[in-house]
GUKEKOL-790736 format. One record per atom (N, C-alpha, C, CB): atom name; residue number from 1; y, x, z; residue in three letters. Coordinates in steps of 0.05 Angstrom, whole numbers, plus 32768, in hexadecimal, padded with zeros to 4 digits. Glycine has a CB too. Example, Ala and Ser with C-alpha at 12.3 -4.5 7.8 and 13.67 -1.06 7.14 Angstrom:
<nodes>
NODE  at    i     Y     X     Z   aa
NODE   N    1  7F8E  8108  809C  ALA
NODE  CA    1  7FA6  80F6  809C  ALA
NODE   C    1  7FBE  8108  809C  ALA
NODE  CB    1  7FA7  80E2  80B5  ALA
NODE   N    2  7FD3  8101  808E  SER
NODE  CA    2  7FEB  8111  808F  SER
NODE   C    2  8001  8102  809D  SER
NODE  CB    2  7FF4  811A  8072  SER
</nodes>
This chain:
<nodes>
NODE  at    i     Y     X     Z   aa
NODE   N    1  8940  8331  7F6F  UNK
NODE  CA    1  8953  8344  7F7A  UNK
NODE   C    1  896C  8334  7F82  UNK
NODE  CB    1  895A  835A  7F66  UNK
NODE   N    2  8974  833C  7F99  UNK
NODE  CA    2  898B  8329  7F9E  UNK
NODE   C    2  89A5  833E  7F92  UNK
NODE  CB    2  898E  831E  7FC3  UNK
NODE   N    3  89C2  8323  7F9F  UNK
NODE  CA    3  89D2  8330  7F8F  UNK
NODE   C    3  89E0  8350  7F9E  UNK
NODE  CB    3  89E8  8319  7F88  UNK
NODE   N    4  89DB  8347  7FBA  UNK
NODE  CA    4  89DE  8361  7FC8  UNK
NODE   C    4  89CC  837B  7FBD  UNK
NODE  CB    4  89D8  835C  7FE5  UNK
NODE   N    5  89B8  836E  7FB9  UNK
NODE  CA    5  89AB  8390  7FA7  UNK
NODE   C    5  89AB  839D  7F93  UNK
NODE  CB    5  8997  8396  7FA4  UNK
NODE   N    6  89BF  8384  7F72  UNK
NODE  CA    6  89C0  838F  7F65  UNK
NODE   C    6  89D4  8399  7F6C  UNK
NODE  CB    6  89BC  8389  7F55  UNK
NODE   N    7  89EC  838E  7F7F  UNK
NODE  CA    7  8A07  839C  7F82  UNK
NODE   C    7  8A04  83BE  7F8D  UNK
NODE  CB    7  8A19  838A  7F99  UNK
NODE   N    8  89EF  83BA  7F95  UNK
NODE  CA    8  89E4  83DD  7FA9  UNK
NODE   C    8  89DE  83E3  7F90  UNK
NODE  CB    8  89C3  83E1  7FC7  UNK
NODE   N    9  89D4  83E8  7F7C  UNK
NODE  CA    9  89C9  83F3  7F6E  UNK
NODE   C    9  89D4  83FD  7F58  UNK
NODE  CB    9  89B9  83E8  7F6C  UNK
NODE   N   10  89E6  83EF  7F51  UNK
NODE  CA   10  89F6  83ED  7F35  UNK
NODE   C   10  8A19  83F4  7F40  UNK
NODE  CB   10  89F1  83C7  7F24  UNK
NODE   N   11  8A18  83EE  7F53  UNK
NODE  CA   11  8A37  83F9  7F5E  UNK
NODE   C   11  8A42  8419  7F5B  UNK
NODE  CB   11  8A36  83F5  7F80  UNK
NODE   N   12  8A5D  841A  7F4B  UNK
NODE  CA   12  8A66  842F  7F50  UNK
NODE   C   12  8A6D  842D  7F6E  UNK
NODE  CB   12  8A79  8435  7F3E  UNK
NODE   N   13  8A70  844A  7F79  UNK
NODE  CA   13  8A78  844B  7F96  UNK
NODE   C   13  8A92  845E  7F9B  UNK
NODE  CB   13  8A5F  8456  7FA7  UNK
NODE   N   14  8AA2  845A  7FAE  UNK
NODE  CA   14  8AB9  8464  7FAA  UNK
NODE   C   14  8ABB  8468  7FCA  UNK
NODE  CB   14  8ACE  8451  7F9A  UNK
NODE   N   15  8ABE  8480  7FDD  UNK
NODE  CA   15  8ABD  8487  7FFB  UNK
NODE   C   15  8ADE  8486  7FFC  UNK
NODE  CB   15  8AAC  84A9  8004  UNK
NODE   N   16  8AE2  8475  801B  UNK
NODE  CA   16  8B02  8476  8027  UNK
NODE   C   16  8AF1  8488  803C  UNK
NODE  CB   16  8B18  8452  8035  UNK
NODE   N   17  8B09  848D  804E  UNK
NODE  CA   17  8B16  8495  8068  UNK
NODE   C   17  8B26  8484  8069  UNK
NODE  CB   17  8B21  84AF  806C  UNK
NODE   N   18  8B29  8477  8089  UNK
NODE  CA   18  8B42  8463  8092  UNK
NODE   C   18  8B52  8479  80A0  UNK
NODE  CB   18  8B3A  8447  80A9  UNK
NODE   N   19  8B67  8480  808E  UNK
NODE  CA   19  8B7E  8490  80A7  UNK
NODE   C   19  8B96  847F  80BC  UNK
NODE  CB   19  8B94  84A6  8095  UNK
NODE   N   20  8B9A  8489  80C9  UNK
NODE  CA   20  8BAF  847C  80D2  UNK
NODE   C   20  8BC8  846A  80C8  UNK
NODE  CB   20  8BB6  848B  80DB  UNK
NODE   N   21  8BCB  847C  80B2  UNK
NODE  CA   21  8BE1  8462  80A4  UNK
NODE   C   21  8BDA  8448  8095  UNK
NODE  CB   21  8BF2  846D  808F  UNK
NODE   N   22  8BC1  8444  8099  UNK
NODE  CA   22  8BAF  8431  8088  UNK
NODE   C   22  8BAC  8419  80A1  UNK
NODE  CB   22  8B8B  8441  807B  UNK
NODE   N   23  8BB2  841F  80B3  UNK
NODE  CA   23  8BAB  840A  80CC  UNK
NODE   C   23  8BC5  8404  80DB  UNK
NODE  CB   23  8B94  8417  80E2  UNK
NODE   N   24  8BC4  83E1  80F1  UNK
NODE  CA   24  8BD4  83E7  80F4  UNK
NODE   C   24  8BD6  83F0  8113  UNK
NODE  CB   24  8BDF  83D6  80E8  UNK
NODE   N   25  8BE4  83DD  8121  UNK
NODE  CA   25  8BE6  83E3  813F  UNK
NODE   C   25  8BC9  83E8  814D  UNK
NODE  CB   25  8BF6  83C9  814E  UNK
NODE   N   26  8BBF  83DC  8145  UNK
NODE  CA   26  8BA3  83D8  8152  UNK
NODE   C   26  8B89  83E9  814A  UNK
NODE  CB   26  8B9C  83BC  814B  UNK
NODE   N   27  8B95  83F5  8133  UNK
NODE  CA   27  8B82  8407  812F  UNK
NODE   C   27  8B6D  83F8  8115  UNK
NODE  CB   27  8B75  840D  814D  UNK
NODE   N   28  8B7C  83EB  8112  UNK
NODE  CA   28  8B62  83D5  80F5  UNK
NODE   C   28  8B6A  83DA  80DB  UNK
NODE  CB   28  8B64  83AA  80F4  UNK
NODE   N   29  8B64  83DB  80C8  UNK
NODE  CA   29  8B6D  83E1  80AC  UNK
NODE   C   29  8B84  83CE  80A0  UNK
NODE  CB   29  8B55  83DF  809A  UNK
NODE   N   30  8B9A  83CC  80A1  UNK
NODE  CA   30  8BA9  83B9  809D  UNK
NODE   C   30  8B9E  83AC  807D  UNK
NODE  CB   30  8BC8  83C4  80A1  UNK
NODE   N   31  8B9F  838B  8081  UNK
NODE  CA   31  8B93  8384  8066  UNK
NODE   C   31  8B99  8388  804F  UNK
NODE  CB   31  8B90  8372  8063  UNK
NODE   N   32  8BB5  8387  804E  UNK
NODE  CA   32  8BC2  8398  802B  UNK
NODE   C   32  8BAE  83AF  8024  UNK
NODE  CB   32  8BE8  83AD  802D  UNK
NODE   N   33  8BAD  83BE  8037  UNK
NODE  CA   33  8B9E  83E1  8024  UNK
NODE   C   33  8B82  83D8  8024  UNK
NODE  CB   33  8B9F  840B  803A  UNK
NODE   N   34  8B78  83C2  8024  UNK
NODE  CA   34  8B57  83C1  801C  UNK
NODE   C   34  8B65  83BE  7FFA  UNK
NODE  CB   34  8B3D  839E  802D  UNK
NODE   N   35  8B6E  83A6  7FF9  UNK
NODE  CA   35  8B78  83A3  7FD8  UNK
NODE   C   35  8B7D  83BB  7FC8  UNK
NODE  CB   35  8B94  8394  7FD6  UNK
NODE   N   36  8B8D  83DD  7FD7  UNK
NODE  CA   36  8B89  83F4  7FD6  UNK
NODE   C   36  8B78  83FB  7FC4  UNK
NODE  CB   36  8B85  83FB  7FEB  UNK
NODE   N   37  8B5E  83F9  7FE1  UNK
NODE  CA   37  8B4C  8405  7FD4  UNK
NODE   C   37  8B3A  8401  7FBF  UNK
NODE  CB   37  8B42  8409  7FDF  UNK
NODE   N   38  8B38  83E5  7FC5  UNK
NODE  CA   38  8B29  83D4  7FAD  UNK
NODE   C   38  8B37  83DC  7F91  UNK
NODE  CB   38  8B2D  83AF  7FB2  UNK
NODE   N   39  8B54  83DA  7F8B  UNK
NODE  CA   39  8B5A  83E2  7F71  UNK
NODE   C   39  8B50  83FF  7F6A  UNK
NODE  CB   39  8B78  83E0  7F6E  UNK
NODE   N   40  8B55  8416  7F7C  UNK
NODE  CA   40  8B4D  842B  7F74  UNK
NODE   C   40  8B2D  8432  7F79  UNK
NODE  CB   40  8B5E  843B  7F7E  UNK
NODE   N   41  8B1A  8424  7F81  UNK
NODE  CA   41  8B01  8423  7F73  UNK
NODE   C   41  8AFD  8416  7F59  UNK
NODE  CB   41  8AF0  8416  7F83  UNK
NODE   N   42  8B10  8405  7F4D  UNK
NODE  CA   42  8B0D  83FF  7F34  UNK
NODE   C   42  8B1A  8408  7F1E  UNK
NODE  CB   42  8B0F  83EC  7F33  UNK
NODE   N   43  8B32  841A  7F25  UNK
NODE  CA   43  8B3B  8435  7F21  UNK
NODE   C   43  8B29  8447  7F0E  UNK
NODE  CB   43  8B3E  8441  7F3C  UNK
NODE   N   44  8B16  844F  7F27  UNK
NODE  CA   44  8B08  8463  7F21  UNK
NODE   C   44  8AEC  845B  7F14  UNK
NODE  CB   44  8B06  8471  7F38  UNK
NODE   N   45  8AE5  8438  7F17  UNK
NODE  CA   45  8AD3  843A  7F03  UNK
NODE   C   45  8AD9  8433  7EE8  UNK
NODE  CB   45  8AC1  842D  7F0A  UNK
NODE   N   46  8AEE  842E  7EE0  UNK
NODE  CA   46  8B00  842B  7EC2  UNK
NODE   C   46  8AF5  8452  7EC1  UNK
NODE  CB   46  8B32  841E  7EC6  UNK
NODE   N   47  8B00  8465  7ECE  UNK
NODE  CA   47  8AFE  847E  7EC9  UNK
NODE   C   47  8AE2  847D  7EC4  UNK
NODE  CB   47  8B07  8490  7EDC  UNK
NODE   N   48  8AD4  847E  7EDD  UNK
NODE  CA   48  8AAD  8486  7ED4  UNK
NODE   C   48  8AA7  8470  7EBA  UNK
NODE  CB   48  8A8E  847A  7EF7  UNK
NODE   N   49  8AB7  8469  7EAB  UNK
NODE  CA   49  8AAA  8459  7E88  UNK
NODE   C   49  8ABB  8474  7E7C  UNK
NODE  CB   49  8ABB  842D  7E79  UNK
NODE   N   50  8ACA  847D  7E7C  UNK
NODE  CA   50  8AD8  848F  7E69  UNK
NODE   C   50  8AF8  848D  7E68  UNK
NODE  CB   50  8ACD  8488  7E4E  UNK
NODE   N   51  8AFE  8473  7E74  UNK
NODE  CA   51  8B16  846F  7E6C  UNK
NODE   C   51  8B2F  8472  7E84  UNK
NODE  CB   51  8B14  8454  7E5F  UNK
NODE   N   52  8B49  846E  7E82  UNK
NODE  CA   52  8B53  847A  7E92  UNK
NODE   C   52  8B6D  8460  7E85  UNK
NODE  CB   52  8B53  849E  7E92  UNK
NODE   N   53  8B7D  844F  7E9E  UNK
NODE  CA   53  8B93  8439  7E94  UNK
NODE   C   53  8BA8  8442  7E81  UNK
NODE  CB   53  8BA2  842E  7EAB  UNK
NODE   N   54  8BAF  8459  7E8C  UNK
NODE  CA   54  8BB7  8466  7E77  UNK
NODE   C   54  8BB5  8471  7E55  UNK
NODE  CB   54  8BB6  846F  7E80  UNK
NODE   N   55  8B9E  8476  7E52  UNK
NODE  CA   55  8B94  8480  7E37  UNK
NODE   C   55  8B8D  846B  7E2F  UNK
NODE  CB   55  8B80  8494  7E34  UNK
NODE   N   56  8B7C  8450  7E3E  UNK
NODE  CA   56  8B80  8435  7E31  UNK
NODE   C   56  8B9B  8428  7E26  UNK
NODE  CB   56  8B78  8423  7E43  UNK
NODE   N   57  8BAE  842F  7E35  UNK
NODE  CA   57  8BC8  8422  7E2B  UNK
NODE   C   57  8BDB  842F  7E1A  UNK
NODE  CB   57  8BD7  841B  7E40  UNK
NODE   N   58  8BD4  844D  7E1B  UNK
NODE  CA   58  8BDE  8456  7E01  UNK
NODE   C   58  8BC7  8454  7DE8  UNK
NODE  CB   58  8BE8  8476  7E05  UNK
NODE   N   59  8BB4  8459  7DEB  UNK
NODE  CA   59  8B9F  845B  7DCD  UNK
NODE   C   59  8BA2  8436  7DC3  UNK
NODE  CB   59  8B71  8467  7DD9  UNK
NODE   N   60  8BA3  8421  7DD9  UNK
NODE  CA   60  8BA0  840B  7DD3  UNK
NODE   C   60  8BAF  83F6  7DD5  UNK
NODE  CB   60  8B91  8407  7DDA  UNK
NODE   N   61  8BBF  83FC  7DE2  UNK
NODE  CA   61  8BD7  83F3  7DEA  UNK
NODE   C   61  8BCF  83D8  7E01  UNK
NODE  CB   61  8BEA  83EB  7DCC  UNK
NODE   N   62  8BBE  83DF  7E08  UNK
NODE  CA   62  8BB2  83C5  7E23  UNK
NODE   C   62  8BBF  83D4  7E3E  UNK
NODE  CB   62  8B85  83C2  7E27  UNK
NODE   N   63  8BB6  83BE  7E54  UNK
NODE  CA   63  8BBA  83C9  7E6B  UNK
NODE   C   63  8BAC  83AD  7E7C  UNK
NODE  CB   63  8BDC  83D5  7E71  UNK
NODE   N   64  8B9F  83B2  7E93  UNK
NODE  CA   64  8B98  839A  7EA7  UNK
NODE   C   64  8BA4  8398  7EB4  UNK
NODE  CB   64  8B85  8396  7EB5  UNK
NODE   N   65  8BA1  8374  7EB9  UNK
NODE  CA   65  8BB1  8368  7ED7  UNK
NODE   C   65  8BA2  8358  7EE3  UNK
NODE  CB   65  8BCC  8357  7ED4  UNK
NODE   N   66  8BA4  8352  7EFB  UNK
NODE  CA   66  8B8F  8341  7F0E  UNK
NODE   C   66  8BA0  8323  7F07  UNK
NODE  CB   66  8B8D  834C  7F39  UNK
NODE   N   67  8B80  8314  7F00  UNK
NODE  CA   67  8B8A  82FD  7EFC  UNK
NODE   C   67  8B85  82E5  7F0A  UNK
NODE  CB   67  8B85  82F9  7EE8  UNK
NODE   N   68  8B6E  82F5  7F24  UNK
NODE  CA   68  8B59  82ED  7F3A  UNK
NODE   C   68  8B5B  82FB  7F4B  UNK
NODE  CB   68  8B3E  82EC  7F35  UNK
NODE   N   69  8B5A  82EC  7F6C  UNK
NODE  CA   69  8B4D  8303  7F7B  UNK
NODE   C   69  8B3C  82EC  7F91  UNK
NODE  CB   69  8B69  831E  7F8C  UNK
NODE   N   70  8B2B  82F9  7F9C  UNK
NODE  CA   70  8B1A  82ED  7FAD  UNK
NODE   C   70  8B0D  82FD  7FC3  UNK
NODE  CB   70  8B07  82E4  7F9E  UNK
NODE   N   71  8B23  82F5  7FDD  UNK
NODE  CA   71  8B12  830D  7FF1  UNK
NODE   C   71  8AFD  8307  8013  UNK
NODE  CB   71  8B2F  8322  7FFC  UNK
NODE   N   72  8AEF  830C  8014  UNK
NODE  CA   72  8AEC  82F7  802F  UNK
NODE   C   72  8AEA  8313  8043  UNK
NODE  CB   72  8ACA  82DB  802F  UNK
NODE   N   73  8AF5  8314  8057  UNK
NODE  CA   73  8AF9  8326  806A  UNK
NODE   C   73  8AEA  831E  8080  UNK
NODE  CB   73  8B14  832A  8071  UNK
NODE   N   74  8AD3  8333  8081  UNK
NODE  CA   74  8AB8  8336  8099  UNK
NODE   C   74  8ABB  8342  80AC  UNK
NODE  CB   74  8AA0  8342  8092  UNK
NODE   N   75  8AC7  8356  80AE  UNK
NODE  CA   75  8ACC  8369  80C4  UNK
NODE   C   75  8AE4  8385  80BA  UNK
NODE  CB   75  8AAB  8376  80CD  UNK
NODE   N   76  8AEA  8387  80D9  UNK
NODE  CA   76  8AFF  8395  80D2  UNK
NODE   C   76  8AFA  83BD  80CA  UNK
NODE  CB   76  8B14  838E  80ED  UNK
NODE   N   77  8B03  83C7  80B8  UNK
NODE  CA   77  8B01  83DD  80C1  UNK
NODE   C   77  8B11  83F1  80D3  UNK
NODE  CB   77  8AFD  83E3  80B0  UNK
NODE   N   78  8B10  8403  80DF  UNK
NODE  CA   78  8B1B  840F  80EF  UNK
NODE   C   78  8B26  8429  80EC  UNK
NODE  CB   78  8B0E  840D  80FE  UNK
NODE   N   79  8B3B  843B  80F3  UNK
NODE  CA   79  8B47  844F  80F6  UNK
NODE   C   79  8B29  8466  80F6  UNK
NODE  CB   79  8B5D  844B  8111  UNK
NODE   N   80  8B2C  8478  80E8  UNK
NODE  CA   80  8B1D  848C  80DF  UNK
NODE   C   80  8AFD  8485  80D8  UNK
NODE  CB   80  8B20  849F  80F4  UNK
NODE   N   81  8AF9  846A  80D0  UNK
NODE  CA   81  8ADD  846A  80C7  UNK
NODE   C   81  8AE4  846D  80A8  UNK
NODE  CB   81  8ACB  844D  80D0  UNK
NODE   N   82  8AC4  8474  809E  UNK
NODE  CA   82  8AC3  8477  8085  UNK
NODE   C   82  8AAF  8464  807F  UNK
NODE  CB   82  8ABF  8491  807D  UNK
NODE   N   83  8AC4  845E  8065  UNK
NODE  CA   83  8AB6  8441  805D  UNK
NODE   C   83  8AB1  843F  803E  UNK
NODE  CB   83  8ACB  8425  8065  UNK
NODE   N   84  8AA5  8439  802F  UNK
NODE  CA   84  8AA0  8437  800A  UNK
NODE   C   84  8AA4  8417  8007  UNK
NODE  CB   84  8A78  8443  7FFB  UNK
NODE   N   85  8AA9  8420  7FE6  UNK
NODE  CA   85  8AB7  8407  7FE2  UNK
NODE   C   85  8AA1  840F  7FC0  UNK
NODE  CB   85  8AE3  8405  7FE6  UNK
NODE   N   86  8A92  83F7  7FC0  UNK
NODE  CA   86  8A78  83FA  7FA8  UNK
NODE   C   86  8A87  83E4  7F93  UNK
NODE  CB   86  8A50  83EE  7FB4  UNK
NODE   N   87  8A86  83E8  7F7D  UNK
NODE  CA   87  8A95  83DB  7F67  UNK
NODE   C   87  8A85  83D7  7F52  UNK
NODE  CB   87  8AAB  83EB  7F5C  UNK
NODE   N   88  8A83  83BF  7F49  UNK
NODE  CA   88  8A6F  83BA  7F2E  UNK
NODE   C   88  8A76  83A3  7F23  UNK
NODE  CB   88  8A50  83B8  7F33  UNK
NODE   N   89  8A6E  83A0  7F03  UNK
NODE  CA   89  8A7D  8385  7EF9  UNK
NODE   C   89  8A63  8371  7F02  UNK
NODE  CB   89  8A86  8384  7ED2  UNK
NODE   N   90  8A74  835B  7EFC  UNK
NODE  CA   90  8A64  8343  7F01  UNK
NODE   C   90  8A5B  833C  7EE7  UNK
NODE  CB   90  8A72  832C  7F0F  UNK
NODE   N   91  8A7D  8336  7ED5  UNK
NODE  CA   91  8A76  8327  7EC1  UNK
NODE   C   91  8A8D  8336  7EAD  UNK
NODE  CB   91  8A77  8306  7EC7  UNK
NODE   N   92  8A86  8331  7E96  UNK
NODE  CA   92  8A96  833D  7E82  UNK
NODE   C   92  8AA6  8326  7E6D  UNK
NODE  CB   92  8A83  8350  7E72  UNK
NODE   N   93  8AB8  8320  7E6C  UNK
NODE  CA   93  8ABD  8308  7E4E  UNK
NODE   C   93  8ACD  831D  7E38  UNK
NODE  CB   93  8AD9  82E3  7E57  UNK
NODE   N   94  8AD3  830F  7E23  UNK
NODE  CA   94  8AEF  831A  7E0E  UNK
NODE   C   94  8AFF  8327  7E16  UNK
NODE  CB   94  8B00  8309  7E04  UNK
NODE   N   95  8B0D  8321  7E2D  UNK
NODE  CA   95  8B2A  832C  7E3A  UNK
NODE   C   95  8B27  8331  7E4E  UNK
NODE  CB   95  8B40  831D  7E3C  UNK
NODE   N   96  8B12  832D  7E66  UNK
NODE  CA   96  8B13  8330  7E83  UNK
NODE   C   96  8AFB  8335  7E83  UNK
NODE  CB   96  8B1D  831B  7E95  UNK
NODE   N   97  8AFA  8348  7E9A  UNK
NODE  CA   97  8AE3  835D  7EB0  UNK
NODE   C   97  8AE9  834A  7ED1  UNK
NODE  CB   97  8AF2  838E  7EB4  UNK
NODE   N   98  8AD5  8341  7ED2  UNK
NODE  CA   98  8ACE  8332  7EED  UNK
NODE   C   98  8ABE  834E  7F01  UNK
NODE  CB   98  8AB3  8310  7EE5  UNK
NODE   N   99  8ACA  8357  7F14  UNK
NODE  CA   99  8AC0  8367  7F2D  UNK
NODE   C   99  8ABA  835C  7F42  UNK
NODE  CB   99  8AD0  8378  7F36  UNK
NODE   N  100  8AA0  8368  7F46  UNK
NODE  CA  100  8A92  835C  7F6A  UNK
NODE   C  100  8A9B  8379  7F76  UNK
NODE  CB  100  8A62  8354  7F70  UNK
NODE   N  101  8AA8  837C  7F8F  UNK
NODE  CA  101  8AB1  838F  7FA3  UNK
NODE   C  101  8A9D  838A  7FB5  UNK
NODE  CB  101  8ACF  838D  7FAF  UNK
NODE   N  102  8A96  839C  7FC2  UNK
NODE  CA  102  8A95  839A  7FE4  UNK
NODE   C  102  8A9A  83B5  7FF3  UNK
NODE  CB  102  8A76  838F  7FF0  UNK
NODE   N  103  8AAE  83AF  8006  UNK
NODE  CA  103  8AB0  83CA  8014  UNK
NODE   C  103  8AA1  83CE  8032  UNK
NODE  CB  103  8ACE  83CF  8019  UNK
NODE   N  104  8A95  83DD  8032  UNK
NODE  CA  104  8A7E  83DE  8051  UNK
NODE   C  104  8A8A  83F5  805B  UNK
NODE  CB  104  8A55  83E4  804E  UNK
NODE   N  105  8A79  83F5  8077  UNK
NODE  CA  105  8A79  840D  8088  UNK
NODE   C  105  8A59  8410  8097  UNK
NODE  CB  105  8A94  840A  80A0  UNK
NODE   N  106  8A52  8426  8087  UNK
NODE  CA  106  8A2E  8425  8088  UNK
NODE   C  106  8A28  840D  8072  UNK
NODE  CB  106  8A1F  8419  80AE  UNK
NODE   N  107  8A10  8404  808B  UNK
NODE  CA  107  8A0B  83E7  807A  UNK
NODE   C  107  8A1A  83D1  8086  UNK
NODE  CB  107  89EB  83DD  807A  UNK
NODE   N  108  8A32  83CC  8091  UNK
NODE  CA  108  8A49  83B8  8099  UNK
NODE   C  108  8A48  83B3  8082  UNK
NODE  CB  108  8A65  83BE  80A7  UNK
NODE   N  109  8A4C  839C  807A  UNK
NODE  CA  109  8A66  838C  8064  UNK
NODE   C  109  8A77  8382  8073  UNK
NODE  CB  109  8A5E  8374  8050  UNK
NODE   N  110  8A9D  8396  8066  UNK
NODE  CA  110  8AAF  838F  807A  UNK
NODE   C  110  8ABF  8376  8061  UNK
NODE  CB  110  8AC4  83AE  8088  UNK
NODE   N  111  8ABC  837B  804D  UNK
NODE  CA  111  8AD2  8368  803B  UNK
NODE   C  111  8ABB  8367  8016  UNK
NODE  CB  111  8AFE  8380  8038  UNK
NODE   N  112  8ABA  8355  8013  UNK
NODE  CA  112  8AAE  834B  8001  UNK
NODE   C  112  8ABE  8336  7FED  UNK
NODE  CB  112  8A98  8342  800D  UNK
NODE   N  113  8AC5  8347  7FDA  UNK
NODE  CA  113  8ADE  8346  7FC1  UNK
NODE   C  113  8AD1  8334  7F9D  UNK
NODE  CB  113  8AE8  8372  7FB9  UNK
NODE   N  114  8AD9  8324  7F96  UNK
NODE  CA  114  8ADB  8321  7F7A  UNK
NODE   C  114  8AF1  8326  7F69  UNK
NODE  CB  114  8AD4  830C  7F74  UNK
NODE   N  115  8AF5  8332  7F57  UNK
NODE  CA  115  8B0F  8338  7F52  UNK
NODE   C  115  8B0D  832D  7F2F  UNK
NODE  CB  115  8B18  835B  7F5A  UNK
NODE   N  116  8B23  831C  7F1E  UNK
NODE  CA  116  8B22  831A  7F06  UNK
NODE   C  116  8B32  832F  7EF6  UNK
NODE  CB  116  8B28  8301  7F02  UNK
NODE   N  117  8B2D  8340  7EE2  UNK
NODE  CA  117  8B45  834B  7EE0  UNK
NODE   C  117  8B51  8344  7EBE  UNK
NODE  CB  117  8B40  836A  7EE9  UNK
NODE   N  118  8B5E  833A  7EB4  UNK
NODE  CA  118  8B61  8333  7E9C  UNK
NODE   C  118  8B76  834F  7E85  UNK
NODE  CB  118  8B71  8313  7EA3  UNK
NODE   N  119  8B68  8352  7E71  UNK
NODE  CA  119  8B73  8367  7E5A  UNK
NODE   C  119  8B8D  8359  7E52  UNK
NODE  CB  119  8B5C  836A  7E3D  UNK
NODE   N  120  8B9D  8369  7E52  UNK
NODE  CA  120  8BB9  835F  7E3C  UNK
NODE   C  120  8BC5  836D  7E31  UNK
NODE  CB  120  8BD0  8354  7E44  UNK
NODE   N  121  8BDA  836A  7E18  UNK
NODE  CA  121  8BEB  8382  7E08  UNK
NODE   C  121  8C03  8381  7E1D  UNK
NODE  CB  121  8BF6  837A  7DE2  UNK
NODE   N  122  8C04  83A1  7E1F  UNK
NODE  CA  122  8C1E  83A5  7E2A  UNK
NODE   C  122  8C2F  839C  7E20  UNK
NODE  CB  122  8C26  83B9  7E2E  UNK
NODE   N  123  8C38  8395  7E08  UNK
NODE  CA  123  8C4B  838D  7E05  UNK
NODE   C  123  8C5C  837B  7E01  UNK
NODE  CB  123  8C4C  8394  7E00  UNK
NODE   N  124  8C43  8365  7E06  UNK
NODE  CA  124  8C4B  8342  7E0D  UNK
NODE   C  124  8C3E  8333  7E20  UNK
NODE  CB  124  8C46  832F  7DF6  UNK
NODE   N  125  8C30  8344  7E30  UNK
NODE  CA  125  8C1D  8342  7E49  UNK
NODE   C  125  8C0B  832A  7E40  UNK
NODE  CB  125  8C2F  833D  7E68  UNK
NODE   N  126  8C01  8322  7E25  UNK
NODE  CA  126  8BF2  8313  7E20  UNK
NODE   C  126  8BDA  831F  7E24  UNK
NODE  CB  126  8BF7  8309  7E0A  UNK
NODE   N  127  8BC5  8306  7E2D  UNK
NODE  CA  127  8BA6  8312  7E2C  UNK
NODE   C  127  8BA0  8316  7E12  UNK
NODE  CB  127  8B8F  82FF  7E38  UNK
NODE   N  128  8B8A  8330  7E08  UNK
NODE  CA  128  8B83  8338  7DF1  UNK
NODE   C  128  8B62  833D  7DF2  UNK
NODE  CB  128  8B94  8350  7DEB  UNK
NODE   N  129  8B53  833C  7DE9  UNK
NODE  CA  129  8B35  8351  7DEB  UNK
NODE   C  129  8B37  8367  7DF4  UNK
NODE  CB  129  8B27  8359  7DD1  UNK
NODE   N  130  8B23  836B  7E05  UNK
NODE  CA  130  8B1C  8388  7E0D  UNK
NODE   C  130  8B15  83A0  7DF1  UNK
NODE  CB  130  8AFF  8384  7E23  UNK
NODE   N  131  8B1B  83B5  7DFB  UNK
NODE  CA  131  8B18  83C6  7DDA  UNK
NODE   C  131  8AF4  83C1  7DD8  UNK
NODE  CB  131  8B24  83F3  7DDA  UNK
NODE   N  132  8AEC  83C3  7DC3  UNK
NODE  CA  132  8ACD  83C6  7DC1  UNK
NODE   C  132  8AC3  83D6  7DC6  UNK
NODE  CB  132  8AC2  83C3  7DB0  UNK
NODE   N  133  8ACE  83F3  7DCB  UNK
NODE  CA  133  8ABD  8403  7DDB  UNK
NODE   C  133  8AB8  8400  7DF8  UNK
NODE  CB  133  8AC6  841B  7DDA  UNK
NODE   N  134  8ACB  83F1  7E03  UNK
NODE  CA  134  8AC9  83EA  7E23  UNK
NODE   C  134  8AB4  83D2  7E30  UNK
NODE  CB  134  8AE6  83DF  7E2B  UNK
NODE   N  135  8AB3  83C5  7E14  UNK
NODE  CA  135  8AA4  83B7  7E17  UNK
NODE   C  135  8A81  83BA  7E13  UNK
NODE  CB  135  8AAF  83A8  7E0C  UNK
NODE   N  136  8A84  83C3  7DFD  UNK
NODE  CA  136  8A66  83DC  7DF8  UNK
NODE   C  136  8A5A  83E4  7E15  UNK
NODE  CB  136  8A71  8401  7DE8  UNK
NODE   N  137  8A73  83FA  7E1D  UNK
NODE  CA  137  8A68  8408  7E36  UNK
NODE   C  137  8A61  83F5  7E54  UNK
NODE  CB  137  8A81  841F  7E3E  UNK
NODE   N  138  8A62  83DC  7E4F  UNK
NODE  CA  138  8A5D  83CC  7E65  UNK
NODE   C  138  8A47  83B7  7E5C  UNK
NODE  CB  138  8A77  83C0  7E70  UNK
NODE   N  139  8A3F  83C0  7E4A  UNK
NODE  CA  139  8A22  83AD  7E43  UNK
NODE   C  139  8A0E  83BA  7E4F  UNK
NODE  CB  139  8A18  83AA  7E22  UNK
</nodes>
């Protein structure tokens, strides 16, 4: 199985709309709001485990920060297409969740993402372990 099919398979999926304020003169998705979207597909798959940044950082006092990013830009997307953005881990360690992105339109691949994201205490922004339930739920 390649890696494109476990990514089809195992990917949470998360649907945009490009509106107008997402693009610029030209009508192309300006490149900041891919980074957008990519965070809030990983947003929402922190949510589809149970958890929410919030209720992590009060029950645990953690919170993530990107400690990586890796993007290679294939094609552009455009003013009113709809496009998904599929999210799944790669790799898991102690403190950090490694994410493979890709955002398509159909079967396009327009931007194909690795993202590191590293655990820390809010309150010395030191890296810490992930709680063990978070980690459970990603075995």
């Amino acid at each position: 199985m390649t890696d494109t099919q476990t990514l089809e398979q195992t990917a949470m999926r998360y649907r945009v709309r490009v509106f107008y304020e997402d693009t610029d003169a030209s009508g192309v998705v300006y490149h900041a709001n891919y980074l957008k979207y990519l965070e809030r597909a990983r947003t929402l798959w922190l949510e589809a485990q149970g958890h929410s940044h919030r209720s992590l950082a009060e029950s645990h006092g953690i919170a993530f920060t990107l400690a990586d990013a890796k993007l290679q830009f294939k094609q552009p997307a455009r003013l009113d297409d709809d496009i998904e953005v599929l999210t799944t881990v790669a790799d898991q360690r102690r403190a950090r969740i490694i994410f493979e992105q890709t955002i398509r339109r159909e079967k396009t691949v327009l931007i194909q993402a690795r993202f590191t994201v590293a655990c820390v205490r809010i309150h010395d922004f030191r890296p810490c372990a992930l709680p063990e339930l978070l980690q459970k739920e990603m075995q």
